[in-house]
C-alpha positions as CSV (number, residue, x, y, z in Angstrom):
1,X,18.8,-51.7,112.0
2,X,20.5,-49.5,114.5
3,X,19.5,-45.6,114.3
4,X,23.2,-44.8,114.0
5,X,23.4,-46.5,111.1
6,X,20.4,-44.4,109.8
7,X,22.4,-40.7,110.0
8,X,25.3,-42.1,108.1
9,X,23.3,-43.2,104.8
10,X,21.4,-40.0,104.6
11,X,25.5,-38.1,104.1
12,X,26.6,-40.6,102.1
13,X,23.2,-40.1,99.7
14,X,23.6,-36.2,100.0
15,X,27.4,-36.3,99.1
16,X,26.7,-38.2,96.1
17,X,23.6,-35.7,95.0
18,X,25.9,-32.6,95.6
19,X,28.4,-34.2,93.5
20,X,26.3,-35.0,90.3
21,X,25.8,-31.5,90.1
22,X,27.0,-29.3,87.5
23,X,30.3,-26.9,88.7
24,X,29.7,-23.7,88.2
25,X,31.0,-21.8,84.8
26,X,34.0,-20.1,85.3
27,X,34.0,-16.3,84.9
28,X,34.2,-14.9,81.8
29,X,37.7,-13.1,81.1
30,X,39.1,-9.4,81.6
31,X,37.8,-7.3,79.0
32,X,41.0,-5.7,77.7
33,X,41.8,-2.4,78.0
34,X,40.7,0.0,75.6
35,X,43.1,2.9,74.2
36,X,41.9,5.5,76.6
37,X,42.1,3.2,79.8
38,X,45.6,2.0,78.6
39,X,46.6,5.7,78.3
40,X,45.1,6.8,81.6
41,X,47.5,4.0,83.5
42,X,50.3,4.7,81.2
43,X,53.0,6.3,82.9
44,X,54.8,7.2,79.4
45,X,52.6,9.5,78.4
46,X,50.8,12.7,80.1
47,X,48.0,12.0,82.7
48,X,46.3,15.4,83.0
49,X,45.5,18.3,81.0
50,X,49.1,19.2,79.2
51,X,49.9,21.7,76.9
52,X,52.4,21.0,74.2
53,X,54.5,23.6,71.7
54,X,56.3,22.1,68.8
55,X,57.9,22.3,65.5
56,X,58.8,20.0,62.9
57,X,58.9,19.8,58.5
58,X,55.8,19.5,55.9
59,X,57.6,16.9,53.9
60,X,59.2,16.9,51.4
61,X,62.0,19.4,52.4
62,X,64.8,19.9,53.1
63,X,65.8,19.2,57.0
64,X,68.1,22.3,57.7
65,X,65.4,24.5,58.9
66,X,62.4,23.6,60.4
67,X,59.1,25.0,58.2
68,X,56.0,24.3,60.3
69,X,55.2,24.8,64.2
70,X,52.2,24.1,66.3
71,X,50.3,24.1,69.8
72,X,48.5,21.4,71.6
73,X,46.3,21.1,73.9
74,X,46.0,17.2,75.5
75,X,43.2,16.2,77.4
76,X,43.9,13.0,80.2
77,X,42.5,10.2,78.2
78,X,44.5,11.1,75.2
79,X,42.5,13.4,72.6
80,X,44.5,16.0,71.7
81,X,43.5,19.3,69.9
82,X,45.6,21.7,67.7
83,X,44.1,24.9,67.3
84,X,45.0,27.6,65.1
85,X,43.9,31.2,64.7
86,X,44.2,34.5,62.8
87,X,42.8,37.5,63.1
88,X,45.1,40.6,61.5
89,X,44.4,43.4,59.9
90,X,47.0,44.6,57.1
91,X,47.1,48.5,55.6
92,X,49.7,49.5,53.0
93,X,49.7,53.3,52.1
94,X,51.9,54.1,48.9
95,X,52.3,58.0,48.3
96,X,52.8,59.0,44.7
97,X,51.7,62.9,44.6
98,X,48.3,61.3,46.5
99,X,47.7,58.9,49.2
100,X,46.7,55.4,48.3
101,X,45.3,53.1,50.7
102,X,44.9,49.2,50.2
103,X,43.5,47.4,53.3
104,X,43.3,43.5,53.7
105,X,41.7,42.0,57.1
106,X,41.5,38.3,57.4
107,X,40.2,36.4,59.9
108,X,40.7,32.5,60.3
109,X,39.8,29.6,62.8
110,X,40.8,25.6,62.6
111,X,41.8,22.9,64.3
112,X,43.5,19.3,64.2
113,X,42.0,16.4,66.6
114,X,44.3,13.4,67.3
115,X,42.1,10.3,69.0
116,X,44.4,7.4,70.0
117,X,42.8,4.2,68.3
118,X,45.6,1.9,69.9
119,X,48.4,1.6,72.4
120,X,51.2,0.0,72.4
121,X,53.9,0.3,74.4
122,X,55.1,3.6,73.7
123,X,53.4,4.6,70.4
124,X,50.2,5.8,69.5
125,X,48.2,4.9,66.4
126,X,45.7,8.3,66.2
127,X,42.9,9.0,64.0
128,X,42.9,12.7,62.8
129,X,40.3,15.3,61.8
130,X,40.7,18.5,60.7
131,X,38.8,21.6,59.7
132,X,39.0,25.2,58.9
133,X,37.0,28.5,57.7
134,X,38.9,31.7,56.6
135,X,37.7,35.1,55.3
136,X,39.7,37.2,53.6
137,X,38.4,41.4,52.4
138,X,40.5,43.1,50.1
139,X,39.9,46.4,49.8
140,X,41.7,48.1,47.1
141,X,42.0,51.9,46.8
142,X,39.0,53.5,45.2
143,X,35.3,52.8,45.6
144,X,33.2,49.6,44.8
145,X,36.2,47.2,44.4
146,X,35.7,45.0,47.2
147,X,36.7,41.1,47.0
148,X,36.3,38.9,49.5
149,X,37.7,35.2,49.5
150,X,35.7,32.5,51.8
151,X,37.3,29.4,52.4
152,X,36.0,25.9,54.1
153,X,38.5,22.9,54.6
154,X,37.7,19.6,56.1
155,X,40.0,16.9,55.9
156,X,41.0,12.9,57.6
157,X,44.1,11.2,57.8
158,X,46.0,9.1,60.4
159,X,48.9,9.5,62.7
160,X,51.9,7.9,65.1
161,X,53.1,9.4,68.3
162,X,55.8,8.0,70.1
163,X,56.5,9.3,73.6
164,X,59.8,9.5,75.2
165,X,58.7,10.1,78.2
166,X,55.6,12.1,79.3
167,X,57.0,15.6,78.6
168,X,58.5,14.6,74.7
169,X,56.3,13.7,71.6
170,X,57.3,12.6,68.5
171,X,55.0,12.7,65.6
172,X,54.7,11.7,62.4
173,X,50.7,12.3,60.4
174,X,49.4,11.7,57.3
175,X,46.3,13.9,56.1
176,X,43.8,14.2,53.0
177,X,41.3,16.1,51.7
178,X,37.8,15.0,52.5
179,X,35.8,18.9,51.8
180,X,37.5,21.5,50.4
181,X,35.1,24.8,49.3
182,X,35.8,28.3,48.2
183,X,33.9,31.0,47.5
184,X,34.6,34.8,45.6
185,X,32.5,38.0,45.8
186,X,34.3,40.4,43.9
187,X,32.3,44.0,43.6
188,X,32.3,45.6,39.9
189,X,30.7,49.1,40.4
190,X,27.7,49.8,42.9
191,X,25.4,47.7,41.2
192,X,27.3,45.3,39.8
193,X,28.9,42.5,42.1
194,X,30.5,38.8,41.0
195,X,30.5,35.7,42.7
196,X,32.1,32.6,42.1
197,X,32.4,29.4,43.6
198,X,33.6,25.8,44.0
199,X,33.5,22.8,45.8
200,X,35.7,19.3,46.0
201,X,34.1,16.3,47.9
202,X,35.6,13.2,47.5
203,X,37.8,10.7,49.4
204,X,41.6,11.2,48.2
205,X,44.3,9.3,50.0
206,X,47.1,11.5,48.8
207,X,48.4,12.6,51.7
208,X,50.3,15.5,53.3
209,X,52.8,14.5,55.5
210,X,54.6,15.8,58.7
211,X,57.3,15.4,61.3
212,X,57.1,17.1,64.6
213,X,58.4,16.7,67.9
214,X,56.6,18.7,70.8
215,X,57.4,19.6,74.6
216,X,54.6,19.3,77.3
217,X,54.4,20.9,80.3
């Protein structure tokens, strides 16, 4: 045997090993996109921070005049707060021969969070959360007639945006009670003081419904 011959049977015996191996397995497919990375590419909606002011109806109603209004404040993957706040202080004096002075100061802080569970296309479907506490004195005219009215609300519900373009919402939510807790101190004379109280747990799906449309920066 010629030692040319000898080169060409080795390849032809490593070709055929190399062949009768296994091919690789292909790699595995593009995860797809969830809500918030969908919302971050979308060029629909807002990609920053954005501030949004608005008004709309708690339905039923009627549609001539609008009856609710709200703030938002929409962080750049698409959670979206709406805060409310009161702080006031109220004095009525009636004069009837002698001054009379009934006094009221409230103070209140909530808020509604929107998280986008799914995109598509132009509409959001959002998952919403909400929760409040108020305090309310009144404080009558006179001595050791104090009430004050304590008040804890937390609630669920669900929602759809659609977004004209990244500057114009349209929304339409549907919320229900989840907590709802209220409390009465009411003060008889100087020793003598009342207090009442309730509370509501349960999951309710009768829900309160509104239409709003907001402008972003």
């Amino acid at each position: 045997m010629r030692l040319w011959i000898l080169p060409g049977i080795v390849s032809v015996l490593a070709g055929g090993i190399a062949s009768a191996q296994p091919a690789p397995p292909p790699p595995p497919p593009a995860a797809a996109p969830t809500a918030s990375e969908a919302l971050a590419t979308d060029a629909a909606r807002p990609t920053d921070l954005a501030f949004g002011i608005g008004l709309g109806y708690l339905l039923p109603t009627s549609l001539q005049t609008p009856n609710i209004t709200s703030v938002r404040v929409r962080l750049a993957r698409g959670l979206t707060f709406e805060p409310q706040l009161v702080v006031a202080n109220t004095s009525d004096k009636v004069d009837t021969g002698g001054t009379t002075t009934n006094k009221q100061t409230e103070l209140a802080i909530a808020t509604v969070a929107r998280y986008p569970l799914r995109v598509h296309r132009k509409v959001d479907l959002e998952l919403l959360g909400n929760a409040g506490i108020s305090t309310r004195l009144i404080n009558p005219s006179g001595a050791n007639n104090d009430r004050t009215i304590t008040t804890l609300d937390v609630g669920y519900g669900i929602g759809l945006g659609y977004w004209f373009t990244p500057h114009w919402n349209l929304s339409l939510s549907a919320s229900n009670p989840l907590l709802t807790y209220a409390r009465t101190r009411q003060e008889m004379t100087a020793d003598n003081v009342t207090v009442t109280s309730s509370t509501t747990i349960g999951v309710v799906f009768d829900p309160e419904v509104t239409l709003m449309i907001h402008l972003f920066d």
